[in-house]
N, C-alpha and C positions, 0 to 999 in steps of 0.2 A: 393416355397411359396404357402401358400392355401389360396385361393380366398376368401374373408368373405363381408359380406353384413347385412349393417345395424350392422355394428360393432358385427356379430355372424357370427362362422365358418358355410359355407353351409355343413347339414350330408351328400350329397352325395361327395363330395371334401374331407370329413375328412374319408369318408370310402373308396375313391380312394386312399389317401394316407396310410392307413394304409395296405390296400391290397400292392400298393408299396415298404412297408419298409418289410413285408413279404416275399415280390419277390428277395429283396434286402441281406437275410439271416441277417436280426434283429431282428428274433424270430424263434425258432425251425420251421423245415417244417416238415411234413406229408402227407403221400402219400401212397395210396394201391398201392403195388407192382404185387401183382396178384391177381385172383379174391376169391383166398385159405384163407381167411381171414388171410393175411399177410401185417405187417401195416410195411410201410418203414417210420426210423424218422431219422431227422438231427439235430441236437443238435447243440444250439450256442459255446456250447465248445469240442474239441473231450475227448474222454473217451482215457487217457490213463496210466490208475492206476485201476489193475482189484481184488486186495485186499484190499478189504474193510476196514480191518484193519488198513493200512498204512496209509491211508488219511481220510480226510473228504471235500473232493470233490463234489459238486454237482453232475456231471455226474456220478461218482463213486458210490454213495450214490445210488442214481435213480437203477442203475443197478442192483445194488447190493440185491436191496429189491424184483428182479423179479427173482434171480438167488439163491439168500439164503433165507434162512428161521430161523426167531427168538423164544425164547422163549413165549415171550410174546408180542398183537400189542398195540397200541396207538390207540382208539376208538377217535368218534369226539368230544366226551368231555373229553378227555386228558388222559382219565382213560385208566390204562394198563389192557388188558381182556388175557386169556391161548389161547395161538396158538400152539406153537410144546407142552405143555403142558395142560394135560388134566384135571389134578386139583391138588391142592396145601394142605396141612396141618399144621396147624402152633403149634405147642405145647401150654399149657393155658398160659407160660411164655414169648413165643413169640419169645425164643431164638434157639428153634429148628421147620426150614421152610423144608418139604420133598415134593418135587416135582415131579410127576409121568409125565412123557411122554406117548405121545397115541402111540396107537397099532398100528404098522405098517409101519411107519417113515422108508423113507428111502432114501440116497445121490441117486444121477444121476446112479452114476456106480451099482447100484442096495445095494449097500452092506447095511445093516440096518445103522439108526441110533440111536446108542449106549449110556448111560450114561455118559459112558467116554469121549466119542466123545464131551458132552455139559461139563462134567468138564472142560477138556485140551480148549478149545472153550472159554469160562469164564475167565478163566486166563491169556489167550490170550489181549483179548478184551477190559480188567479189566485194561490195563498198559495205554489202550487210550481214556476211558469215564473214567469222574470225579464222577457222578455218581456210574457209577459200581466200580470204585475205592474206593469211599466210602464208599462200601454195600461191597468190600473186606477186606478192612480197620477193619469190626466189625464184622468177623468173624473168628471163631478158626478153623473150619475146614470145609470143600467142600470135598465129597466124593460119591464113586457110589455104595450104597448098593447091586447094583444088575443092569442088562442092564435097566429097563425103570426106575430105581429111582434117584434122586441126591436131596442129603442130606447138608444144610445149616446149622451148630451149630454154634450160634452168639455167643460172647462176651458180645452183647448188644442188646436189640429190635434194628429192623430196619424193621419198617411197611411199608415201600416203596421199599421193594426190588422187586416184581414186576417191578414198576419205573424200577427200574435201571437197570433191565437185559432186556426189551423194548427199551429201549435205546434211548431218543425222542431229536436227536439231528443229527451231520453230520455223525460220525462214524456209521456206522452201528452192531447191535451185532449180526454179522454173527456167525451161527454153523456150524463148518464145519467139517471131518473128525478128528480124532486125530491126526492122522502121519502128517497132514498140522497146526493144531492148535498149533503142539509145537513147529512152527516157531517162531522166535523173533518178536515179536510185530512191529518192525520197519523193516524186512523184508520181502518185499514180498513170501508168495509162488510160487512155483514151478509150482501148476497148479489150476486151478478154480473147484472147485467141490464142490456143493452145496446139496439140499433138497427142493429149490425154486421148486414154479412153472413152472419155465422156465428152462430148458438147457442150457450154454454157447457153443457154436458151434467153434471150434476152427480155421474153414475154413470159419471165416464171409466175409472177404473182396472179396476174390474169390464169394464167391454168390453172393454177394451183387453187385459187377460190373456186374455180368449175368443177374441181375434184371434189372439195365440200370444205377445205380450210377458211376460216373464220376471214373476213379482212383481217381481222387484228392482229391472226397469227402470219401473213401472208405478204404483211409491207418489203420483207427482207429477203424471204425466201428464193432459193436459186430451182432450176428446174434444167437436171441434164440428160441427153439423151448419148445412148451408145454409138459406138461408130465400130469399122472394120480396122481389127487391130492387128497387129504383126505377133505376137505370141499364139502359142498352141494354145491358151483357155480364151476364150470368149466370155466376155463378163458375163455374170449370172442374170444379172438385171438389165433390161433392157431400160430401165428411165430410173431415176431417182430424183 
């Protein structure tokens, strides 16, 4: 119970206790693990659904956005801006949208990322946002003219198809290789391989108890490292 006076909570009693409920694992922890700018976090729930696809899991989601990379982001005014996409053309009709990818793109395992890669990826994705279900709903064909292009011929305008391949919601519209994306939407894949900023590290728990995490908290835990990104910032953190 917290002490109050003159019928108000005292602020240092109410920042004792929250420091408290902190201590107590009622809100993620964070902690430098070493002085590598390596940031060790605890999540109130463990991560353990590592395709995006499948769920829409908070932890999942969170992960997923540091490990994959989308077509399009969600800005702070809602607006979807080109992220794996380096600009768009829309025909004067509106029903043919051609989308070029940037130069250079490429998964974890070095291998490029391809057109097809974002078709097979879209169709994937497309079975578990309503959204991109939509924006597949109203069109005739998706197709990859060539490695950086992928070609949308509508049925009908759909001015929000940005929106919908951004995905502003729990699923994430992860890209990922083809030979993974033409998994069944309700199946997990086989294995995690992205285009994110970060790496998934397959040997997380093993480091992560090296760093000083308990087993008990470390059964679940992911452990990613940074890689060479095509934007002007460079992530802050080298590991998480």
């Amino acid at each position: 119970m917290i002490p109050r006076k003159g019928g108000q909570v005292r602020r240092r009693e109410l920042l004792k206790a929250a420091a408290a409920s902190l201590a107590t694992g009622l809100a993620p922890r964070l902690g430098l693990a070493d002085r590598n700018k390596t940031l060790v976090f605890v999540p109130t729930s463990d991560l353990t659904v590592l395709d995006p696809i499948v769920t829409f899991n908070r932890p999942t989601r969170n992960y997923a956005y540091l490990v994959f990379d989308t077509l399009y982001g969600i800005d702070t005014n809602w607006m979807a801006q080109p992220q794996m996409v380096e600009r768009h053309d829309i025909d004067k009709d509106g029903l043919v949208w051609t989308l070029k990818l940037r130069d250079g793109l490429r998964f974890h395992d070095e291998e490029p990322v391809l057109a097809r890669d974002v078709v097979a990826s879209i169709r994937r994705f497309a079975a578990r946002i309503s959204f991109a279900a939509a924006l597949m709903a109203s069109t005739d064909e998706l197709s990859a003219p060539d490695d950086r292009t992928v070609r949308f011929r509508l049925k009908r305008p759909f001015p929000h198809l940005p929106e919908a391949l951004a995905g502003p919601g729990g699923t994430v519209p992860a890209i990922m290789p083809e030979r993974l994306a033409t998994e069944a939407p309700y199946k997990s894949v086989g294995e995690i391989g992205g285009s994110g900023p970060y790496r998934f590290l397959a040997q997380a728990a093993a480091r992560l108890r090296r760093a000083g995490l308990p087993r008990s908290q470390s059964h679940s835990r992911l452990a990613l490292r940074d890689r060479d990104w095509y934007f002007t910032v460079q992530p802050a953190l080298s590991a998480v």
